[in-house]
C-alpha positions in Angstrom: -53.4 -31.2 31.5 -55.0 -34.6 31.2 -54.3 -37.4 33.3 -52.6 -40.6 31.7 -55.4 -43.6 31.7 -54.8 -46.9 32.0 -56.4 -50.0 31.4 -59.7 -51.5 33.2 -59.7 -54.5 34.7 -62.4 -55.3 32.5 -60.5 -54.1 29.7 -57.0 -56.5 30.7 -59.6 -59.4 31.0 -61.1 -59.0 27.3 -57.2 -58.8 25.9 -56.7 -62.0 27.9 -59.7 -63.6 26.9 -59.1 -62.6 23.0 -55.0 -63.8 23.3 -56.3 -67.1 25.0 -59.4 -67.0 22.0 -56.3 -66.5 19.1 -54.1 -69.5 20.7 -56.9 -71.9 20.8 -57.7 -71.2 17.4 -54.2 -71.0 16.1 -52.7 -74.3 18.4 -53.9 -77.1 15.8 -52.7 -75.0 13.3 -49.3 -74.8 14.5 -49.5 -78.6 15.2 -50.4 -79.5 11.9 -47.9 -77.8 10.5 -45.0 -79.2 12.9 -46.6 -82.8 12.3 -46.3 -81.9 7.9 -42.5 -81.0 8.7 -41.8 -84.0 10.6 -43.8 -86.2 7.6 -41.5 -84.5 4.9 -38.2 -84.7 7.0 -39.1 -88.6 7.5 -39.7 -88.7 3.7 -36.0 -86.8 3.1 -34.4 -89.2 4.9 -35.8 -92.1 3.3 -35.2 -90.3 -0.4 -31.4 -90.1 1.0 -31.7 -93.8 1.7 -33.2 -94.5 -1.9 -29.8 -93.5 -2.8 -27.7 -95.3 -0.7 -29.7 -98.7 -2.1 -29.1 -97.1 -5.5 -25.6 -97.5 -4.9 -25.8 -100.9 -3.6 -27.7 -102.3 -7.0 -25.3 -100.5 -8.8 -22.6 -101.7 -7.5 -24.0 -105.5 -7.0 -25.3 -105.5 -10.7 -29.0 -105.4 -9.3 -29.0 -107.6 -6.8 -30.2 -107.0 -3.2 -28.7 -108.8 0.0 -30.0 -111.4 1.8 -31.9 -109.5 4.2 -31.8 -112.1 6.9 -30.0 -112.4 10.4 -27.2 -115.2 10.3 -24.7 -116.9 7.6 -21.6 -115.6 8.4 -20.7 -112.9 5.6 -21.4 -109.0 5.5 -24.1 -109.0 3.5 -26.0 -111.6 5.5 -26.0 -109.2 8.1 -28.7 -107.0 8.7 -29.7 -103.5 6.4 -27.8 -101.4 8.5 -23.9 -102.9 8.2 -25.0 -103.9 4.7 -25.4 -100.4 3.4 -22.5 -99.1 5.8 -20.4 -98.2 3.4 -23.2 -95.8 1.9 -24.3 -93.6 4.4 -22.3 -91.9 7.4 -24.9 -89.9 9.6 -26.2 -92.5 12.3 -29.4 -90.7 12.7 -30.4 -91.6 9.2 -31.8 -94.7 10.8 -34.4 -92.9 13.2 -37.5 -91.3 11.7 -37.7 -87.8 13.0 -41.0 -88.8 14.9 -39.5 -91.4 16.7 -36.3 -90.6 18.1 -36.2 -91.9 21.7 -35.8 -95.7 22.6 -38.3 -97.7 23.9 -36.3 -97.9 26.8 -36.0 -94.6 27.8 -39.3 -93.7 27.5 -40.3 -93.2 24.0 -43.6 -95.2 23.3 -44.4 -97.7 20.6 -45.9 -95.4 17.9 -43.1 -92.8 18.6 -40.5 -94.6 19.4 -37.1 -96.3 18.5 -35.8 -100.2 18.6 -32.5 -100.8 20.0 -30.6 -103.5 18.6 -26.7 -104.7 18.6 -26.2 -105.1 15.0 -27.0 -102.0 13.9 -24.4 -100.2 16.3 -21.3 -98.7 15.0 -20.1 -95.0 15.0 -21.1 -95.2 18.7 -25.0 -94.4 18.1 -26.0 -97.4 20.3 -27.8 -99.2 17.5 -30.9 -96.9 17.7 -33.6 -97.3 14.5 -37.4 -96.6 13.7 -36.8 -97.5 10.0 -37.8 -101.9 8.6 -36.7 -103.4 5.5 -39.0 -105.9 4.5 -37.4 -109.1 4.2 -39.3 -110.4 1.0 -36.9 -107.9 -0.6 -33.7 -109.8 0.0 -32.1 -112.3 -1.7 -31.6 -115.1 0.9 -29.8 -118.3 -0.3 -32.9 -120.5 -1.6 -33.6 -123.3 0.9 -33.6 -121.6 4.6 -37.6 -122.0 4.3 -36.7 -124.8 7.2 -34.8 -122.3 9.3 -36.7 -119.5 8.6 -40.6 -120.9 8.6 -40.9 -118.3 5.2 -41.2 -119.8 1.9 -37.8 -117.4 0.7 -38.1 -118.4 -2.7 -40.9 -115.9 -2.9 -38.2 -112.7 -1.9 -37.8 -110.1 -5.1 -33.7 -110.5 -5.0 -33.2 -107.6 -7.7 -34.1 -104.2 -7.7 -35.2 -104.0 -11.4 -38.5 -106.1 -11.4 -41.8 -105.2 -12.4 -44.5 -103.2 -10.4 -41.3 -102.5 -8.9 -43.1 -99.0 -7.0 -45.5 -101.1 -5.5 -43.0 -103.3 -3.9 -42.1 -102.0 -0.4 -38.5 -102.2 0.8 -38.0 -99.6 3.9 -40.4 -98.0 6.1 -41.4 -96.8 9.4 -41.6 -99.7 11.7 -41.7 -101.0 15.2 -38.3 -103.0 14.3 -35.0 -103.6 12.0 -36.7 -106.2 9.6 -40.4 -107.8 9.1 -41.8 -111.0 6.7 -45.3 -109.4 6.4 -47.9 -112.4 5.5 -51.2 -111.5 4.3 -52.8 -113.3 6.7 -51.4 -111.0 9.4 -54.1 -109.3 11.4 -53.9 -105.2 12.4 -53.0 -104.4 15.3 -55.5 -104.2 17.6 -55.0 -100.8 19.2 -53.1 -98.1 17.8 -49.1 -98.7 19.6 -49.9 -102.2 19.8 -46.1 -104.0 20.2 -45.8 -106.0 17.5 -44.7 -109.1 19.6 -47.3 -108.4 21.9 -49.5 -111.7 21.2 -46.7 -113.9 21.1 -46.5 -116.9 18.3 -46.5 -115.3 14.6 -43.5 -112.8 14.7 -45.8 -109.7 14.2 -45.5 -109.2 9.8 -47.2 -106.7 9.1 -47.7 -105.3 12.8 -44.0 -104.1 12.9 -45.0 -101.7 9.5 -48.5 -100.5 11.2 -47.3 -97.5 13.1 -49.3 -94.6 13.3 -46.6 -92.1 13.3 -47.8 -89.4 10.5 -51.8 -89.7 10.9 -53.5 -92.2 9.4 -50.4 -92.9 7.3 -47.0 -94.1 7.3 -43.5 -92.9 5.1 -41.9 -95.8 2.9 -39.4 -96.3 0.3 -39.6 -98.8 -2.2 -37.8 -101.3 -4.7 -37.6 -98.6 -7.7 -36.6 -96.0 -5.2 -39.6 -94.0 -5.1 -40.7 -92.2 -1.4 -44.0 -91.8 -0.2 -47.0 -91.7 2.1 -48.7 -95.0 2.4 -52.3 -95.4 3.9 -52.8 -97.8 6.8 -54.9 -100.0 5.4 -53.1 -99.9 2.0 -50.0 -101.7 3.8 -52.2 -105.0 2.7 -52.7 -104.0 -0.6 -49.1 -103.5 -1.6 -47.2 -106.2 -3.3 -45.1 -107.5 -0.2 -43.6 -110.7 -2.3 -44.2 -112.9 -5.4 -46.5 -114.7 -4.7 -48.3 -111.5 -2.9 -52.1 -111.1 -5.2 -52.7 -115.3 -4.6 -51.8 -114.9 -1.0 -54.2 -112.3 -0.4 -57.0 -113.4 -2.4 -57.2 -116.1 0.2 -56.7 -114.1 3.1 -59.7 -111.9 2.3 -60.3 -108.3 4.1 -58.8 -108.1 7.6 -61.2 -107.2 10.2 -60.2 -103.7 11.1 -60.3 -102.2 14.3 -61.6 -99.7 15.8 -58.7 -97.1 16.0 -58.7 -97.8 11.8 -61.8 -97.7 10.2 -62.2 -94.2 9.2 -59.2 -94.6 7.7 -59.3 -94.7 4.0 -60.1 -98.0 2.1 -57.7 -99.0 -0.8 -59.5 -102.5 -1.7 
């Protein structure tokens, strides 16, 4: 009768080193695919959002709210308690890569803004979602107030070059007025009010969140990826193409030049 072998030490080793071999190689794969998921879960909700802006135009016969903090009606309040009646799941508002509030730990890049207008359903006002402002349709002479020339915002939905126009996106915070002047930030996670003065533009729409790129939604309801560097060449407001002419090429950093180049 033969005895029953068992392994070698030598043997048990090799398995190891083979197992540890297999994880190193299949890690970054398993990462890549858990960071695609996250990209087209961000992109899902923002398709469900297309359709609660949808509503809205269809319902205000095209016309977008103001978009602007202040006046004293519901629709000059912010994107959140204008769309209200249109969505119901709080968690709409928070990009699956950035769940957790600054607050509590979660980092620029991944994480989400708090803020008191947004609460309601008892979700604490939590968002990593922006509307840019240039979308709304501010009552024409707050440029004094507001230090933004408003009579450049889009105001309806139907206008032309309407899928380069953004409207929502992954961002630092609720709202942003990107200028073309604006400069990148100058490390990846920069805070957008981090160097005080200008109230960060196109900083707060700069997040690194789905590598290299970023999720948005714009004015004909269309999702998609957007480049980093392409965030300057989108048509932000009306008077967008002259603006940036003048402006010229930001000086990018570091952390973003071997992104791609959409000028």
């Amino acid at each position: 009768m033969h005895k029953a072998r068992g392994f070698t030490l030598i043997e048990l080793l090799v398995v190891i080193a083979i197992i540890a071999l297999l994880m190193a190689i299949l890690m970054p794969a398993l990462q890549r695919v858990k960071q695609q998921a996250r990209t087209a879960a961000c992109q899902s909700k923002l398709h469900q959002w297309s359709l609660a802006f949808s509503m809205y135009a269809t319902q205000n016969d095209g016309r977008m709210f103001a978009a602007y903090h202040g006046g004293g009606t519901t629709d000059s309040d912010v994107w959140g308690n204008a769309l209200r009646p249109y969505y119901k799941e709080p968690d709409l508002r928070l990009c699956p890569t950035a769940m957790k509030a600054y607050d509590e730990g979660g980092s620029v890049t991944f994480g989400a803004y708090r803020r008191s207008r947004l609460q309601h359903h008892n979700d604490h006002g939590l968002g990593s979602y922006g509307l840019s402002t240039w979308a709304g349709n501010a009552p024409l002479g707050m440029e004094a107030h507001y230090q933004y020339e408003t009579k450049y915002q889009w105001r309806r939905f139907d206008v032309r070059d309407a899928g380069y126009i953004p409207l929502l996106m992954d961002a630092q915070w609720v709202d942003g007025w990107a200028m073309a002047v604006d400069e990148p930030p100058e490390y990846s996670g920069e805070p957008w009010q981090a160097r005080g003065g200008h109230t960060g533009g196109l900083r707060r729409f700069c997040v690194n969140r789905h590598n290299g790129f970023t999720n948005g939604l714009f004015m004909d309801f269309s999702v998609r990826k957007i480049g980093l560097k392409e965030l300057w060449e989108l048509k932000w407001h009306r008077n967008w193409t002259e603006e940036r002419a003048n402006a010229g090429t930001p000086v990018w950093p570091d952390w973003m030049r071997n992104f791609k180049d959409y000028d």
